[in-house]
C-alpha positions in Angstrom: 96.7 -54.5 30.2 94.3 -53.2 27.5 95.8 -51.7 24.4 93.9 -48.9 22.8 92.3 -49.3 19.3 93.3 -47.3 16.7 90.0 -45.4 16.5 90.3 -44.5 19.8 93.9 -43.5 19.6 92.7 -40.7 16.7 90.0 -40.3 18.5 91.7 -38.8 21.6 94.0 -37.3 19.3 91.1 -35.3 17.9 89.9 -34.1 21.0 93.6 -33.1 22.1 93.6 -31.0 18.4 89.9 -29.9 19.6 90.7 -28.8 23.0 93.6 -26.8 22.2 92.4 -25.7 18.9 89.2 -24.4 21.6 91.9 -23.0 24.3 93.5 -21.2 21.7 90.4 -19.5 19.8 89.2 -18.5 22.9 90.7 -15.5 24.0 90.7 -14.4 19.9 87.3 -14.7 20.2 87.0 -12.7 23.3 89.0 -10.0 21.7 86.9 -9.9 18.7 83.8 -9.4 20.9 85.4 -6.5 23.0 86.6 -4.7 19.6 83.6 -5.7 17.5 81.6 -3.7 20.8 83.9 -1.1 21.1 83.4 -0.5 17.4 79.8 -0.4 18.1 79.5 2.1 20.8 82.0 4.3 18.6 79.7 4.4 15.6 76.4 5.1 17.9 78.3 8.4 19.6 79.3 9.5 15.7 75.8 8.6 14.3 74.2 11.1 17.6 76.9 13.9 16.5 76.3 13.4 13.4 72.3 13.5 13.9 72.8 16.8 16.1 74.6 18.8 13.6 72.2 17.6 11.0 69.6 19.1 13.3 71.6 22.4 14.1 72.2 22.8 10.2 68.8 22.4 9.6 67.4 24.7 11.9 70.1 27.3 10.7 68.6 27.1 7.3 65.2 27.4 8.7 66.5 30.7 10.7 68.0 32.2 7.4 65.1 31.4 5.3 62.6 33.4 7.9 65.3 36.2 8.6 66.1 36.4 5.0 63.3 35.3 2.6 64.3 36.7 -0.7 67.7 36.0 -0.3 66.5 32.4 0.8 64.8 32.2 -2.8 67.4 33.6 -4.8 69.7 30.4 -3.4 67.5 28.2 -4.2 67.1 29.7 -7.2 70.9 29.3 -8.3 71.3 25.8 -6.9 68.5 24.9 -8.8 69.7 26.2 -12.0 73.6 24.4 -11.3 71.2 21.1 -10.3 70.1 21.6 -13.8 72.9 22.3 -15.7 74.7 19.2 -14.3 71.8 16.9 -14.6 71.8 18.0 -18.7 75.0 16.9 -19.7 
């Protein structure tokens, strides 16, 4: 009959902690992927929204600015001069 060591005793020991320390993590990390991806794929659909209304919003000002060129001016105008004001004080 051989009698283990005691470095091989807490040796097996640490690859029980190991094992199940590993069998347990697993799945957490498994999770963590899934939502980490899901998170992902969330924030690429808002960024395209986001990208088309920018684009809509945009070519809306365009559209008033060639249908309405004074009035175009006269906005820019007035946000200038509230840009201004702020930026003074």
């Amino acid at each position: 009959m051989s009698k283990k060591t005691t470095t091989s005793r807490a040796a097996e020991t640490a690859h029980n902690v190991i094992d199940e320390t590993a069998a347990k993590a697993e799945p957490v990390e498994l999770q963590f992927r899934e939502k980490a991806t899901e998170a992902g794929q969330k924030i690429e659909v808002t960024q395209e929204k986001a990208s088309e209304q920018l684009e809509q919003s945009i070519a809306k000002a365009e559209k008033f600015a060639k249908d309405k060129p004074i009035a175009s001016a006269g906005i820019a105008f007035a946000a200038g001069m509230v840009v201004s004001a702020l930026l003074r004080r």
